[in-house]
N, C-alpha and C positions, 0 to 999 in steps of 0.2 A: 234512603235510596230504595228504589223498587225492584227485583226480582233480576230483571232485565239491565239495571244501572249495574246492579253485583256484578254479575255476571262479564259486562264488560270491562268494567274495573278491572274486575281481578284476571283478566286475559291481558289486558294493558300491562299491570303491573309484571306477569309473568315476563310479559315480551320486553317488559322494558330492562328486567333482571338480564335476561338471556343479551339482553344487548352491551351488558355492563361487561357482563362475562366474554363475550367475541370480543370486544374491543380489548380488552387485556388479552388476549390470547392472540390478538392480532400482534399488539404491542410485543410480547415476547417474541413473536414469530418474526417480526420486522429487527428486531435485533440480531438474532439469531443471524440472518439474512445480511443484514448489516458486517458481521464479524466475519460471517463466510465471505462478503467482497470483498471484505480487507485482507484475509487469507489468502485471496487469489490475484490482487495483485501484490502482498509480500512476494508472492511465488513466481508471480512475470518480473517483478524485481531481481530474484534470486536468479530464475532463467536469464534472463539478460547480461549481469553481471555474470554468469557461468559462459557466457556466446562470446565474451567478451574476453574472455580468460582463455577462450579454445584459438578464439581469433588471434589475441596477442601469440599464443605459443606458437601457432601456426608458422606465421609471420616470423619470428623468430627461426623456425627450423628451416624455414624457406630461404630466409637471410643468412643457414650458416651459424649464428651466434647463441642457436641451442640445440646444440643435437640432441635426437632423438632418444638416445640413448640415456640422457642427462638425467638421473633423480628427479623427481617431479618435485616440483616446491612443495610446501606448505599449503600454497593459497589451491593452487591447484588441486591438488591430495583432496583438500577439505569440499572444495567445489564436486569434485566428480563422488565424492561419498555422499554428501546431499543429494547431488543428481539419482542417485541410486537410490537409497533411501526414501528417497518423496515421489517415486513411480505408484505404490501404491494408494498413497494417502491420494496424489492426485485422482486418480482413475473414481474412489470410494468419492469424493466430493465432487467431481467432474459429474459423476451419475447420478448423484442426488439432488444437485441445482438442474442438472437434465428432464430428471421425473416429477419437478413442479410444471414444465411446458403444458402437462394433461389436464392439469387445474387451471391455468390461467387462460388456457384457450375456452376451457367450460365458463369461465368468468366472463370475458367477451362477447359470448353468445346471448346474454340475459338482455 
């Protein structure tokens, strides 16, 4: 190989490393991504089932056949202390699937 073959070669080979490497990095990055969707709808799950729980009580005190004043159940109780509790986890994940928009729009432009 002549001076010039080397040379490209070994720029291929570099570039073909560096592609071996993004593509795994992509791969973690796409899981990652992956786990965090699944996270977010557990959590519209969980909201739902909590809208659902507010609804029935509701409905119940309006009918009469739960006052207000009545002990919160169990399911309840457990509902509005998640509710509570996963205010900030959401806000932290909600910003961080937020702060990819800056990269994917720079993606679109190529």
């Amino acid at each position: 190989m002549d001076k010039t073959a080397e040379t490209v070669h070994a720029e291929h080979s570099r570039q073909s490393w560096e592609h071996f490497k993004w593509r795994s990095e992509h791969m973690k990055a796409l899981a990652i991504l992956k786990r965090a969707e699944a996270t977010l709808f557990a959590h519209e799950a969980r909201i739902l089932a909590h809208d659902a729980e507010i609804l029935h009580h509701e409905e119940q005190m309006v009918h009469g056949s739960d006052p207000a004043i009545k002990p919160l159940n169990e399911e309840h109780a457990r509902l509005a202390a998640q509710h509570e509790s996963g205010v900030e986890h959401h806000a932290a994940l909600i910003n961080a699937v937020l702060e990819l928009s800056k990269f994917i729009a720079q993606e679109g432009a190529e």
